[in-house]
C-alpha positions as CSV (number, residue, x, y, z in Angstrom):
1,X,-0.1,-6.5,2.6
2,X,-1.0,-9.9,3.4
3,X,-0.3,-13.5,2.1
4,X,-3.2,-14.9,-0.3
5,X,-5.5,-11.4,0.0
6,X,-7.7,-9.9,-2.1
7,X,-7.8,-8.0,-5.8
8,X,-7.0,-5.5,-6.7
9,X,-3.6,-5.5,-5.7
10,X,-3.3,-2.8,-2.6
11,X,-1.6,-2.0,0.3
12,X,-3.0,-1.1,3.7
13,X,-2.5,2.2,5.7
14,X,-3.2,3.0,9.8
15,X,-2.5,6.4,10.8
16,X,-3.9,7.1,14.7
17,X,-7.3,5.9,14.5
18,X,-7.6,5.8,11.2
19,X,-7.1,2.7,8.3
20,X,-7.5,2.5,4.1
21,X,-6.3,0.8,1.3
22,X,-4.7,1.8,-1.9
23,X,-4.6,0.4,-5.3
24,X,-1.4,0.0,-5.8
25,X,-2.0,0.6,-9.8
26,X,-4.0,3.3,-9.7
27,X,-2.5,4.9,-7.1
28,X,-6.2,5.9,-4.8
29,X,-7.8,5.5,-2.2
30,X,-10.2,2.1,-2.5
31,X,-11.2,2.2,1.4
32,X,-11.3,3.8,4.4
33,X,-10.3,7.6,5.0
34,X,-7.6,9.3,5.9
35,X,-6.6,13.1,6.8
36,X,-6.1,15.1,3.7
37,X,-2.3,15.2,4.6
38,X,-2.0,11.9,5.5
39,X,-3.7,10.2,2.2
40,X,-1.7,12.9,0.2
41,X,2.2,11.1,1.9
42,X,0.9,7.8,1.3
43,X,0.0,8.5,-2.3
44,X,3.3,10.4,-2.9
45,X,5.5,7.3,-1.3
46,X,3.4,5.0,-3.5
47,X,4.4,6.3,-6.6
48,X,7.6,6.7,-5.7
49,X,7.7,3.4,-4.4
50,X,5.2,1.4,-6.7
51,X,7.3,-1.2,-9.2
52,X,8.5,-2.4,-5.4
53,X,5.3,-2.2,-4.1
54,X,4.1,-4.5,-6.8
55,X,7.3,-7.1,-6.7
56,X,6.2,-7.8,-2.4
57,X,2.2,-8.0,-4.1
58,X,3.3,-10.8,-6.1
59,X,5.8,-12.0,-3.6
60,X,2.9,-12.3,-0.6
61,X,0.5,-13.8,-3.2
62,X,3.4,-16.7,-3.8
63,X,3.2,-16.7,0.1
64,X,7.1,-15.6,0.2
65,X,8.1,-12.5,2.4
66,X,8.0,-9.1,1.2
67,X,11.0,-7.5,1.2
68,X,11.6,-4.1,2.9
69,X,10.5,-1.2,1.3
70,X,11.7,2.7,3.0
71,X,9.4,4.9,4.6
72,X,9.3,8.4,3.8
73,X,11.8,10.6,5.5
């Protein structure tokens, strides 16, 4: 995420040489590509993660930092 960015509310995702976005609502792909595996582990830590994804959206649009959210273990 970054401070003042752009609707609809996402996330960005770099795995190798590879970078999308996801709506963080809808839970997709809105950019980019990703390996089949790849785009299905950041969809499932999305919706596990999603009500915290949304709090550091709104944070980062009131330019104050995102807190931490846990990766996928």
């Amino acid at each position: 995420m970054f401070f003042d960015d752009h609707a609809p509310q996402h996330f960005h995702v770099e795995y190798a040489e590879f970078k999308a976005v996801i709506d963080i609502k809808k839970l997709e792909l809105i950019e980019g590509s990703l390996p089949r595996r790849a785009q299905e582990l950041a969809l499932d830590w999305a919706e596990l993660h999603q009500a915290e994804l949304l709090e550091d959206w709104n944070l980062c649009a009131a330019r104050q930092q995102p807190k931490k959210i846990l990766p996928l273990k």
